[in-house]
N, C-alpha and C positions, 0 to 999 in steps of 0.2 A: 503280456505283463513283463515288466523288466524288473530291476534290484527291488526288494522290499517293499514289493506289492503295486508297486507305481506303473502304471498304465502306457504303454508306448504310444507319445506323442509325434504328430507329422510337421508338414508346413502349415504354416501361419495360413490361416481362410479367411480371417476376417479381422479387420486391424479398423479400429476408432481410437481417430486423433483428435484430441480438441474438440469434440461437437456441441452446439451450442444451436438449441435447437425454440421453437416460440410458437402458442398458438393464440391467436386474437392478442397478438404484440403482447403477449406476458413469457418473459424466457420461462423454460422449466428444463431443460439442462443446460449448465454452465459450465461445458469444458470436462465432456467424456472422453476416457483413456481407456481402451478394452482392445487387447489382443487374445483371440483365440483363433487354438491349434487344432489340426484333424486332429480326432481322437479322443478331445476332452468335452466335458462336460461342466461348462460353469451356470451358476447359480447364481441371482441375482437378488437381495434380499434390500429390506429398506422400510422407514415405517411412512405412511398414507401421503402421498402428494409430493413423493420425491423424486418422480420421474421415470418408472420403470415400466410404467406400460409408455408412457411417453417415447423412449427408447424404443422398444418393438416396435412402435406404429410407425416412427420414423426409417428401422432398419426395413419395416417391409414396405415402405414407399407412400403412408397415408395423405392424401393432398392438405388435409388439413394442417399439417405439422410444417414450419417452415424452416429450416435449416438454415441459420444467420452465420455458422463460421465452423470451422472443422470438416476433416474427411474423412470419409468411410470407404476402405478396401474391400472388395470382395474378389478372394483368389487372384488380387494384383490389379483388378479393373473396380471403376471408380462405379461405387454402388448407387449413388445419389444422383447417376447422371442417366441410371438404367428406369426405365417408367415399373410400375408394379408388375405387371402381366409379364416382361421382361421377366425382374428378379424372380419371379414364381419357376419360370420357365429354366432360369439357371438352378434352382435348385434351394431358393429361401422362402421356408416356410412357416408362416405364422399359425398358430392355434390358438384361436381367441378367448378370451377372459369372459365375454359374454356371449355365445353364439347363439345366431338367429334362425328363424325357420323362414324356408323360401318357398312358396306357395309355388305348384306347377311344378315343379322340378325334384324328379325320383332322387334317390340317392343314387341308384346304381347310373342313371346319366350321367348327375355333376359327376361322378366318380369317372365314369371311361372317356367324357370329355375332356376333366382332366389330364389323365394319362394319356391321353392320343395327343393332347395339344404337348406336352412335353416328350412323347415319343417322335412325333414331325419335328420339334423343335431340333431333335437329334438326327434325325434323317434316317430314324428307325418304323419299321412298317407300323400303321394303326390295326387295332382289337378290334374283332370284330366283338358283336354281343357274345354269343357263345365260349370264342376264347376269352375274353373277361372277366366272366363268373368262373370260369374252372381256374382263374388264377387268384379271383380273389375269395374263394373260398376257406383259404387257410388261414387268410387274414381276417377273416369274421370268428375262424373258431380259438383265435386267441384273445380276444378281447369279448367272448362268451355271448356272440349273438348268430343268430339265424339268417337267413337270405331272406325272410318275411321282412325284416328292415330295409330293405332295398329296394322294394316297392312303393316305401313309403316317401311323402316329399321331405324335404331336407328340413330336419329338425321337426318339424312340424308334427305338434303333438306329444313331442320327446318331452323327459323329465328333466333337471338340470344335471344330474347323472348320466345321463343318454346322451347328451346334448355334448358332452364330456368326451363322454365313450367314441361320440361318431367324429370329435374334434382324429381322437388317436389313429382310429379308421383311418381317417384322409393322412394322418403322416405316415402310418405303414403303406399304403398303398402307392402315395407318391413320393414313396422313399426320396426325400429330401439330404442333399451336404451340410447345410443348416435349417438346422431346428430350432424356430424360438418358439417357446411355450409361455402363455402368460398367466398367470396364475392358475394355471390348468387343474391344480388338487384345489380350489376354492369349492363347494360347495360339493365333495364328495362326502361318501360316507366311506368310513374303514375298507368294505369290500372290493370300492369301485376305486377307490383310490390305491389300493393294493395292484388291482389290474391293471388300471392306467400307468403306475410308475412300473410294471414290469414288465409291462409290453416297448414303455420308453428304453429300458435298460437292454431288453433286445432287438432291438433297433441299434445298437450302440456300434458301431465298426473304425477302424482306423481310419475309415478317408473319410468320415463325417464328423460333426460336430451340434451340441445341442445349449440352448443357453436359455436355461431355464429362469423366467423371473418366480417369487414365491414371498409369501408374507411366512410360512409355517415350516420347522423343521422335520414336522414328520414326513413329507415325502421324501427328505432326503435320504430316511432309514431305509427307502428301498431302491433309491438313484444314488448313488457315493459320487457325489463332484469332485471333482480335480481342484476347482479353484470356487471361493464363495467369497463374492464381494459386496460391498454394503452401502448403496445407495443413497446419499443423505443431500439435497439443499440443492439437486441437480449434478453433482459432482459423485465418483467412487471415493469413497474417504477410509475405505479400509478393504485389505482382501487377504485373504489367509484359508486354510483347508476348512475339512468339515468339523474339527473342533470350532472353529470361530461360530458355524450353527447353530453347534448348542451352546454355547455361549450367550447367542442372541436370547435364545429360546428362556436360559436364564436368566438371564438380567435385562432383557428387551433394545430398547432402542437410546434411550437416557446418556448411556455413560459413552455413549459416543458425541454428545453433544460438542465437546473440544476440539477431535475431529472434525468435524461440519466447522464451527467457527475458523478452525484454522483454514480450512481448504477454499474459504471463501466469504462466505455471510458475517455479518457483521453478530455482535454476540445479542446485539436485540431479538434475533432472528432464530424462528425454530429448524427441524434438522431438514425440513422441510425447503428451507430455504425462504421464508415468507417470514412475515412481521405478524403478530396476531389480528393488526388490522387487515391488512391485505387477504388472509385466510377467513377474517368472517363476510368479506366482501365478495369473497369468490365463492363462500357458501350462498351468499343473498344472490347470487348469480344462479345458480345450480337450481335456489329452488324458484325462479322467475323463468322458469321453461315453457314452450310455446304448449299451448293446448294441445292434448292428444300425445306428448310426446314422454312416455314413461308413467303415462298415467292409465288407471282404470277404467272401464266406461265410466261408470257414475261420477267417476272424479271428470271427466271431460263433459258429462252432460252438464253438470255444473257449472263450469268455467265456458262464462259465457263473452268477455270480453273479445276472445283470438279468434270465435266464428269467423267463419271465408265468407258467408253471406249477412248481407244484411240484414241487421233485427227489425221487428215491428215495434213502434211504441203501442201498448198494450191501451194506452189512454186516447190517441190521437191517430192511431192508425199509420200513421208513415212513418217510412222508413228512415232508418238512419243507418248509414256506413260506420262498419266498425273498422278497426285500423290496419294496413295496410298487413300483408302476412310476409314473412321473409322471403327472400328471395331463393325461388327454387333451383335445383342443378339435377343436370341428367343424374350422379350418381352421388354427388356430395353435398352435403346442407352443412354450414358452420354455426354453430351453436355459443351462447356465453361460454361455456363448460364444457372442457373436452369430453366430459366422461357422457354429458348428455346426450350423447347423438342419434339422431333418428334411424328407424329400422332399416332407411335407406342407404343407409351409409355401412350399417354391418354387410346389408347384401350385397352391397359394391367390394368391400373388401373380402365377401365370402367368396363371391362368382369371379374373382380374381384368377381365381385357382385354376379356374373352367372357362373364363371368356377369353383366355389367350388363343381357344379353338379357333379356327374360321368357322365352325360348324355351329357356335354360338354366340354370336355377333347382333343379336336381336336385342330387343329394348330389357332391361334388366325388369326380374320379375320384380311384381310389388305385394306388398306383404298383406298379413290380411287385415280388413278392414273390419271394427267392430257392427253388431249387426244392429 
């Protein structure tokens, strides 16, 4: 700590110039400016469709998200030119907003593949099973779980609490330089979100940095940011400490609308950055999602159009071919709607962490299939 409480900050780790970022040729940032320092913790605040998971997916390398102008530093070298498995391996870590479960694959695996494939990357010796667990024992008894979770396959089964919980797990144990967190306190309750923001808080050191995005001011009551900035129309349009937080928290998102216009959008335009037409189109988007994808059984038994096989006609007997299914990828599927994406694509960017291993280089697992 230095003068009047303020946190000693290092060198610059990560420097965004200009970024200007687009997915299915729609921009959704127009000209990010973010420097952060070892040592700090900013907060990323903004109201719905303004870019802030956008931002993470792009800093941790999603193919989906394409990069049209601006550059991103990381500790001096050019981040956008490093693939995912790369940045992971230098030390940028994403915790996802929605984490998935990965069928076949314990926790305590992904967990020691990860760390061995960033201990090789170091030219530091690999864990064996034994030394593993006696090191990650301490990091399970602060975030209030048992080694019976370790047995279990990743996520699978967990609550969306747990699912939380085990996001924090993998940043304590792969002690990461950057930390982005994406809305990580979304769908806690009191207790869990107490634990998750103070197990973030220790985790906190001078040669690291964490950039938390968030819709709510209460986790900051247990994380104190250095710097909170306010996300609006794809642009920062405001940044200031953690009074500006509760600020937000008070008076929401509205009175920065002037902001937003001045930084870029035209005043038709919400802080979003869109036109209200353009927003109920990407709504009509979102909800024209392929079969099976964010839906329930019965809602897929239903939806009978997107079938992979052909139907019978019930009257004539023959077949008829239903319409063609999109086009599949080893580990990414591009959807109308960024936020729609299939379970294969969270497991691509979850086994991120862990396929940098050579030791797990095999077909990525697939999720499970309704019965």
């Amino acid at each position: 700590m230095t003068g009047k409480g303020k946190r000693e900050t290092g060198r610059v780790l990560l420097e965004v110039k200009n970024l200007h970022a687009t997915v299915e040729e729609k921009e959704i940032l127009k000209g990010v400016d973010l420097t952060v320092r070892t040592g700090e913790v900013h907060a990323i605040m903004g109201p719905n469709g303004s870019g802030k998971s956008t931002l993470a997916q792009v800093l941790a390398g999603h193919p989906a998200y394409a990069v049209t102008a601006g550059q991103v530093l990381y500790q001096g070298n050019d981040l956008l030119a490093m693939a995912p498995e790369a940045r992971a391996r230098e030390g940028v870590f994403l915790a996802f907003q929605y984490p998935v479960a990965i069928r076949g694959i314990t926790n305590a695996y992904f967990l020691r593949s990860a760390v061995n494939a960033i201990r090789k990357h170091r030219g530091e010796e690999e864990l064996g099973p034994v030394e593993f667990m006696d090191a990650l024992e301490e990091k399970l008894k602060v975030i209030g779980w048992d080694s019976s979770y370790l047995t279990r396959p990743v996520n699978e089964g967990f609550s969306g609490g747990e699912k939380k919980r085990n996001e924090i797990l993998q940043l304590a144990v792969l002690d990461p330089k950057l930390a982005i967190l994406d809305e990580t306190d979304s769908g806690l309750d009191i207790d869990a979100l107490k634990t998750v923001a103070q197990t973030v808080d220790k985790l906190r050191r001078p040669d690291n940095a964490t950039v938390l995005v968030t819709h709510y001011y209460r986790i900051l009551t247990h994380i104190e940011p250095d710097v909170v900035h306010v996300l609006a129309g794809g642009r920062i349009v405001k940044s200031g400490g953690k009074e500006l937080a509760l600020e937000l928290e008070e008076k929401g998102y509205d009175w920065l609308r002037e902001e937003a216009v001045v930084a870029g959008p035209t005043s038709s335009t919400g802080l979003n950055g869109t036109s209200p037409s353009s927003r109920r189109s990407r709504e009509t988007a979102r909800r024209a999602r392929p079969s099976g994808c964010g839906r329930s059984a019965r809602e897929r038994s239903r939806a009978s159009p997107s079938s992979d096989f052909p139907r019978r006609n019930r009257r004539s007997g023959a077949s008829r071919a239903s319409p063609p299914s999109p086009k599949r990828h080893s580990h990414w599927r591009l959807l109308p709607a960024p936020r729609s994406l299939l379970p294969q694509i969270s497991i691509a960017c979850a086994s991120v962490r862990a396929r940098a291993s050579s030791s797990w280089t095999g077909a990525t697992p697939r999720p499970s299939r309704p019965a």
